[in-house]
C-alpha positions in Angstrom: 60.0 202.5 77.3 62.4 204.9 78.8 65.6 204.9 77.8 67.3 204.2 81.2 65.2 200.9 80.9 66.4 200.1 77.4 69.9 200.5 78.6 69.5 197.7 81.0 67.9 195.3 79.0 70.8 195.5 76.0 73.1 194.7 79.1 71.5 192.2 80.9 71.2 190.8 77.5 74.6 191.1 77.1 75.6 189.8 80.3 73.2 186.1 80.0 74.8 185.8 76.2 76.5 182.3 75.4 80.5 182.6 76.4 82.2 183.3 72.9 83.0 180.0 71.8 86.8 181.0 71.1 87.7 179.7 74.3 92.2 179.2 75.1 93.3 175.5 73.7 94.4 174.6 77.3 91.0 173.5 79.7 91.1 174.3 83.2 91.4 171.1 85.4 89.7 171.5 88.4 89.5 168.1 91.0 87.2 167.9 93.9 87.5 165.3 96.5 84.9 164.5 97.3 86.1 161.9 99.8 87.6 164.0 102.1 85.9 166.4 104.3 87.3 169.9 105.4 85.7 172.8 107.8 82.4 174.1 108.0 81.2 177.2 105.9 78.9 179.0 108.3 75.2 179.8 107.6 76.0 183.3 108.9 79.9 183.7 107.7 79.3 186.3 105.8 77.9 189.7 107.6 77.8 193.6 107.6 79.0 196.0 109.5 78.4 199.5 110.2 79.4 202.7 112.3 77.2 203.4 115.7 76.5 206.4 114.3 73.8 204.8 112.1 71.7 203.9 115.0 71.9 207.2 116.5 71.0 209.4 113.6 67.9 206.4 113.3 68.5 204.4 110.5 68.9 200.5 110.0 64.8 201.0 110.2 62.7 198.0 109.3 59.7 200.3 109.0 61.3 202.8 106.3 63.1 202.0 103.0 64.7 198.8 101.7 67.2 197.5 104.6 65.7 195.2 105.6 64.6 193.6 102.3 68.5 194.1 101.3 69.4 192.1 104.1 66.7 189.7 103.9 68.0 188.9 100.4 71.4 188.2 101.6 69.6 185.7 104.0 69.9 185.7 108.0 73.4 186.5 108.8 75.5 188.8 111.5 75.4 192.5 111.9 78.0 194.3 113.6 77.9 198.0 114.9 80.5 200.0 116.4 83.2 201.5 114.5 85.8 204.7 114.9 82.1 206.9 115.9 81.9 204.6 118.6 84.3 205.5 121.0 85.6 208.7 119.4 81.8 210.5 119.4 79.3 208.4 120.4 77.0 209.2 123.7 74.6 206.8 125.8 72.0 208.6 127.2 69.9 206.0 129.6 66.3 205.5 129.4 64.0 208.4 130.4 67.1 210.9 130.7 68.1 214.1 128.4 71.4 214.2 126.5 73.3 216.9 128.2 73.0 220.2 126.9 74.8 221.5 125.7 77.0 218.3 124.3 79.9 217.3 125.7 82.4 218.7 122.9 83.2 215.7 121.5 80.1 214.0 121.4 78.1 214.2 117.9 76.1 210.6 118.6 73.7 210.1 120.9 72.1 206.7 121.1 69.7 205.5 123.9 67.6 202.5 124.3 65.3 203.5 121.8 67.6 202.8 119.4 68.4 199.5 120.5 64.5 198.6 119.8 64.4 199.8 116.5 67.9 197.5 116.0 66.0 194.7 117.7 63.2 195.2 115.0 65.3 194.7 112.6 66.9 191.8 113.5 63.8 190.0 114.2 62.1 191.0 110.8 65.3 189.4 109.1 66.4 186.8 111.3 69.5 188.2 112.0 71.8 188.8 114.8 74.2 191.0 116.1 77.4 192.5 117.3 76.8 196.1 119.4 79.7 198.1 120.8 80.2 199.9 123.7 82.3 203.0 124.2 85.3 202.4 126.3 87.6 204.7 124.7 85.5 207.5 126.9 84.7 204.8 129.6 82.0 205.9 131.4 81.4 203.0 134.1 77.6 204.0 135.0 76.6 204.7 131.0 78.7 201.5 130.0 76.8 199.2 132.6 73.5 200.7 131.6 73.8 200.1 128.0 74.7 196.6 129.1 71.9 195.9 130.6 69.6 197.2 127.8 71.0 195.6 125.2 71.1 192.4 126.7 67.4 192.5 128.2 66.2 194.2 124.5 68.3 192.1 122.2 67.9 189.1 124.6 70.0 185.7 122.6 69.9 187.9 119.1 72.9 189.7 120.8 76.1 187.4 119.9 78.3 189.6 122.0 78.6 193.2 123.2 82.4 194.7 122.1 84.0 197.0 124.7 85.7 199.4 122.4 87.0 199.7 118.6 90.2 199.3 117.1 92.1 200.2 121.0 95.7 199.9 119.8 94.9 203.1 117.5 93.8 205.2 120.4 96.9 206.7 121.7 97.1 208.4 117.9 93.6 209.4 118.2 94.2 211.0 121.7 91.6 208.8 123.3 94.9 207.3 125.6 98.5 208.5 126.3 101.3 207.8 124.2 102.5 204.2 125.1 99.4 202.7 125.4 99.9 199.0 125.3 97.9 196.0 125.4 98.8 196.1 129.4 96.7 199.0 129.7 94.1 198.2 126.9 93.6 194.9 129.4 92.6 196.6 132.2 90.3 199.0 130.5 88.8 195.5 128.7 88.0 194.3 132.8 86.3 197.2 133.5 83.7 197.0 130.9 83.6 193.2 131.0 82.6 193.5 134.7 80.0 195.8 133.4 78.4 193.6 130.7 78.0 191.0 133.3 78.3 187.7 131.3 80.2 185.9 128.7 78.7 187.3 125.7 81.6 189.8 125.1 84.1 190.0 121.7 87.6 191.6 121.3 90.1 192.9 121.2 88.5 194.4 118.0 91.8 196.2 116.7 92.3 197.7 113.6 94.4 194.9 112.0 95.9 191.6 112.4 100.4 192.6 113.3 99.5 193.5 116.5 99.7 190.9 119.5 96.7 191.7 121.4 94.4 189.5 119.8 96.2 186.2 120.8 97.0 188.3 124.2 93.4 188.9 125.1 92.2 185.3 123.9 94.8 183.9 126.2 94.1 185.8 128.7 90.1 185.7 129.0 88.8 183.1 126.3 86.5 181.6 129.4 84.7 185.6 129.3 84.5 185.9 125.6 82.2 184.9 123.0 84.7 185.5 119.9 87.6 186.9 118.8 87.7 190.3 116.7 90.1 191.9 115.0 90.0 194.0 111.6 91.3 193.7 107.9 91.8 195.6 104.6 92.9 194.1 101.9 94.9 197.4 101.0 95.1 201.1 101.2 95.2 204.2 99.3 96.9 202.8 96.7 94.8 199.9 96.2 93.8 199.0 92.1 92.4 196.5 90.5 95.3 194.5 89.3 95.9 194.2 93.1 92.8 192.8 94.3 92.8 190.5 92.0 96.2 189.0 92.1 96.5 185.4 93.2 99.1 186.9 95.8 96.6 188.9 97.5 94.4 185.9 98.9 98.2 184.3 99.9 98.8 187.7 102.3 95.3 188.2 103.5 95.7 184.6 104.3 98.9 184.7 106.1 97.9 188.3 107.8 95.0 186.5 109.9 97.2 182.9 110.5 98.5 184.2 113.7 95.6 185.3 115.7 93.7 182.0 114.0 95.8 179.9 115.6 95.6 181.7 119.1 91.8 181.6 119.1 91.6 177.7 118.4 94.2 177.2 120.6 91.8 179.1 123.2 88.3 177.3 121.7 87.1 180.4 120.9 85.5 181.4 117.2 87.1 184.1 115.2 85.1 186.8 113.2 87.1 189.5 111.2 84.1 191.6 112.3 85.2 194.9 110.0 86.7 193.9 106.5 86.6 195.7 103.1 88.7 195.8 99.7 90.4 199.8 101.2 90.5 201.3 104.1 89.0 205.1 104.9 85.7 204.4 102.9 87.6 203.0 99.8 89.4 203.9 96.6 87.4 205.3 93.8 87.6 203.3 90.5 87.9 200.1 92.4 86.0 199.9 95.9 83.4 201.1 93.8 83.9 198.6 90.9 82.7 195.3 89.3 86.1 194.0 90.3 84.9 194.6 93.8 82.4 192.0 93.8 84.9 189.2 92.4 87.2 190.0 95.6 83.9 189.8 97.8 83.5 186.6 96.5 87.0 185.7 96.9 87.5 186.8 100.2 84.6 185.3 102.1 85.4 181.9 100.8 88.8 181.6 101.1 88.8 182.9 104.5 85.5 180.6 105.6 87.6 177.9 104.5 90.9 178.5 106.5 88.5 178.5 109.3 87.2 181.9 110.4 83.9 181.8 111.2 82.8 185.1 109.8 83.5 188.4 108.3 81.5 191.6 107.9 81.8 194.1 104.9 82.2 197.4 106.7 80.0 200.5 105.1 78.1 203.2 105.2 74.1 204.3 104.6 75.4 207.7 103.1 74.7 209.0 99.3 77.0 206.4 97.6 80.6 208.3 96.3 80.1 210.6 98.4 81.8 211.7 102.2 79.5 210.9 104.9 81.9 211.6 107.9 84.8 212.8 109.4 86.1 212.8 105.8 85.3 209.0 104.8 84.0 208.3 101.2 81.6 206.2 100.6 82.9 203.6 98.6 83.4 200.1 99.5 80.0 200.1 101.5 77.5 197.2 99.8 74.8 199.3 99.7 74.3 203.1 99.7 71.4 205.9 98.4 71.9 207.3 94.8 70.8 210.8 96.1 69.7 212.6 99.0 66.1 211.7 98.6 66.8 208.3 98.6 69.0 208.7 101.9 66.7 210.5 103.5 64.2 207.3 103.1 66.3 204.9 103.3 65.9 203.5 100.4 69.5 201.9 98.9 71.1 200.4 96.1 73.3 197.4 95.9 77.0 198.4 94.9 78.6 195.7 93.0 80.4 194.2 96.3 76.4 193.4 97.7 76.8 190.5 94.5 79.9 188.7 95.8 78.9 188.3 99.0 75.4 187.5 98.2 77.0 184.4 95.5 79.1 183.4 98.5 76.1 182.6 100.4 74.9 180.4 97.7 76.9 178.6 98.3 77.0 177.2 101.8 75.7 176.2 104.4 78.4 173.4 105.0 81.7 171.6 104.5 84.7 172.3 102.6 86.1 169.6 100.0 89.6 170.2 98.8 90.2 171.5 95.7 92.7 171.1 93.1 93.1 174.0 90.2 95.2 172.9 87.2 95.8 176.2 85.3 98.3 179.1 84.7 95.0 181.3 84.3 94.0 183.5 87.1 91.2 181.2 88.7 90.0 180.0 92.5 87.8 177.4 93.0 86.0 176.3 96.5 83.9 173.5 96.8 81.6 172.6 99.3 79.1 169.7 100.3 75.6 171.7 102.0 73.8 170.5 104.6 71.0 169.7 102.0 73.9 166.7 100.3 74.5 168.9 97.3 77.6 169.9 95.8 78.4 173.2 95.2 81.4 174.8 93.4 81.8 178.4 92.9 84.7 178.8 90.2 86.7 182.5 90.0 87.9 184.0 86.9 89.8 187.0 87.8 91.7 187.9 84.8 91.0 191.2 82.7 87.2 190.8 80.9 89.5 191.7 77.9 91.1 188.2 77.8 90.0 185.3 76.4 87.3 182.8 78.3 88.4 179.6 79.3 86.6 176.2 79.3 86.8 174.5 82.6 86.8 170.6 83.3 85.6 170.0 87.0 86.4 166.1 87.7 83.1 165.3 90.2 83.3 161.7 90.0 80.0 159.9 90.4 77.2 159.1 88.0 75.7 161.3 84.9 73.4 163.8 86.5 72.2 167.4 86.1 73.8 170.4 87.3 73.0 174.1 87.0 75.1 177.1 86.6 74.6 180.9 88.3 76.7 183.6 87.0 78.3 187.1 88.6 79.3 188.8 85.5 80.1 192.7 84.7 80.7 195.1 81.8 84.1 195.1 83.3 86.5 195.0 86.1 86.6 199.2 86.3 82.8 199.2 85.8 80.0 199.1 88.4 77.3 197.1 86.2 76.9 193.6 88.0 74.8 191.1 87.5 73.5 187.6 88.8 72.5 186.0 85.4 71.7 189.1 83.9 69.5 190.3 86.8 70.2 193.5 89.5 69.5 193.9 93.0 65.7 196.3 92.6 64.5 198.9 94.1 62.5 197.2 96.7 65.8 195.3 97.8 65.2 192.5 96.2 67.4 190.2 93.5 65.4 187.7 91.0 68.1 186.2 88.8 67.4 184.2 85.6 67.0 180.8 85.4 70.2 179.1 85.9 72.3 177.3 83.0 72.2 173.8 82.8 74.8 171.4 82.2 75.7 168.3 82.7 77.9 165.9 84.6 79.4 163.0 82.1 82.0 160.3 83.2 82.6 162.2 86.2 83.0 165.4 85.0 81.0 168.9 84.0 82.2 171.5 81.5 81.6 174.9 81.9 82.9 177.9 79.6 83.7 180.6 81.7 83.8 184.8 80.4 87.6 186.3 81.6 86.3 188.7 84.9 83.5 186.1 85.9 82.6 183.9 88.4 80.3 180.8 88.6 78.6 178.7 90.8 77.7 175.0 90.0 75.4 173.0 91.5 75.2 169.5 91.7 72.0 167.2 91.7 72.5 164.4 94.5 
């Protein structure tokens, strides 16, 4: 047996090991009420996102590599594509006609409506849908009503919305608009290429975070002409570490960032996606985009934003060498999947970073509703509960203390009779590692993620125990 293959199998081994039984002499009390019903978690809340840039140097291929068994394994969801390449580089060239030549300077993407096919392959091999921008930071009204028209005969109802333009209140610094550009002039420029796209299937403002006032501008101001409302978050910068994302005060401010423009698109009826979200901005920070840690914040993230009542986010990343720049300068850090070399980007064939986990144990747990959830603990733990469509309970429980520190047992009051539940695991070697695994398994080569066979416990008087590993997370579920 090689050696690489021995390697795994000591730490999948280590990673579906019985939790050390020295658990801490205080349980974790964790209530659901089950009573009382909260919002919905999506089928589709949690997506992927990438830069137009992908489609015009052809991949996001269902004939070539592993994407579309990577995305099939996350299950039908929404994909988003547009991006800084969109408006800063990116060309439409209309059906049967040449790119210029030569290029206009700034253009280093050209996509056309081949391109859109190959997308619309995709989305039908995997059952998802999708999110396309169109360049209205170089408005072009002839190119912009073209594309329009392609993508919505090609895509047909797979296309949620079209997005006219990325992150516009960052455009006067990228010399795209004068100095002073405000959401005055953004809104007209939005009209233009609305007028263009021709219907109501149209998202924005799409900007690159959540201070701003455009978002709750624009959803005032033409919620009967949109399908959602877009804007952009990242949980931190440069200076982003571990400690950071996994501090309890972290969810509070991601939280409290997104309130605001929440509360302008209900107040409009319109759905909210944070359609380009990561852990860092500018491709990520090394030792912790790139990290274990990386896919408890996944985790973290999707759910606690699902349950405030977003109806989506989508991981941004990239389809580069993983680690590696791909463009313009950007690493490629916090993307979910990426090639290990050359080769492999060159076939598109992709690995799972550790983030790919989180989100893929968030979807385990929904489709449906919220229950609220009461923590007891001076431990670092979340807990989300929710009741699927199919009547079980689910409850995925976070522990996002060092992997250092000492497991806790956790009491989760059900209520109810004795029944059967089962346990699935997202465990690492630790926070500042990359090794992940879904009880003891990894994403393969073909795409593909078989986990072990779940724990099983037991519900007793109302209540299931669980020990739960320092730097893990958990997801019960419930027998009806």
């Amino acid at each position: 047996m090689p050696l690489t293959s021995v390697a795994w199998l000591a730490t999948a081994a280590l990673a579906l090991s019985p939790t050390p039984t020295a658990v801490t002499p205080d349980p974790v009390t964790i209530t659901i009420d089950a009573a009382q019903s909260g919002g919905r978690l999506p089928a589709d809340f949690v997506g992927l996102s990438f830069e137009m840039r992908e489609l015009g140097i052809g991949n996001l291929d269902p004939a070539k590599g592993n994407t579309a068994a990577l995305m099939r394994t996350l299950g039908p969801s929404n994909l988003r594509i547009a991006g800084n390449t969109l408006d800063r580089d990116t060309l439409w060239v209309p059906e049967g006609q040449q790119p210029p030549d030569p290029l206009p300077e700034w253009v280093q993407d050209v996509v056309t409506p081949a391109d859109i096919r190959r997308l619309d392959g995709l989305l039908r091999k995997t059952g998802w849908k999708s999110e396309v921008g169109i360049n209205l930071g170089r408005w072009d009204p002839a190119l912009g009503a073209d594309q329009a028209r392609e993508m919505t005969e090609i895509l047909g109802r797979r296309l949620v919305a079209i997005e006219c333009g990325n992150e516009p209140d960052q455009w006067a610094g990228k010399a795209l608009r004068p100095a002073g550009y405000a959401y005055a002039d953004y809104h007209r420029d939005w009209l233009a290429c609305a007028d263009a796209v021709g219907h109501d299937r149209i998202a924005g403002p799409d900007t690159a975070g959540t201070s701003s006032d455009w978002a709750a501008s624009l959803a005032r101001d033409e919620h009967d002409r949109m399908a959602m409302l877009t804007v952009h978050q990242y949980s931190a910068g440069p200076d982003a570490t571990i400690a950071g994302l996994m501090a309890p005060q972290t969810v509070t401010r991601q939280l409290n960032s997104v309130a605001k423009n929440l509360d302008a698109a209900n107040a409009a009826g319109l759905p909210m996606r944070i359609d380009e979200a990561n852990s860092a901005y500018s491709g990520g920070v090394d030792g912790v985009s790139n990290k274990y840690a990386s896919a408890l914040w996944g985790l973290d993230y999707s759910l606690s934003m699902a349950q405030a009542g977003l109806a989506g986010v989508n991981i941004h990343g990239g389809l580069g060498v993983c680690n590696e720049p791909i463009w313009n300068g950007k690493w490629q850090r916090y993307t979910p999947f990426c090639a290990a070399d050359k080769a492999d980007e060159a076939a598109q064939i992709y690995r799972a970073m550790p983030i790919y986990y989180g989100l893929w144990l968030a979807r385990q747990v929904g489709p449906g509703r919220f229950l609220p959830v009461t923590v007891t603990t001076d431990r670092n733990i979340t807990a989300y509960a929710v009741r699927g469509d199919d009547c079980k309970l689910r409850i995925a429980v976070l522990q996002k203390d060092d992997t250092s520190a000492a497991p806790v047992r956790v009491n989760v009051a059900v209520g109810g009779h004795d029944r059967r539940a089962k346990v699935l695991r997202l465990t690492g070697e630790s926070l500042g590692a990359e090794p992940t695994f879904v009880q003891g398994a990894t994403v393969d080569r073909s795409g593909r993620l078989h986990p072990g066979r779940p724990d099983p416990v037991r519900v007793s008087s109302g209540t299931v125990t669980l020990d739960l590993a320092a730097g893990s997370a958990a997801v019960v579920t419930l027998d009806r």
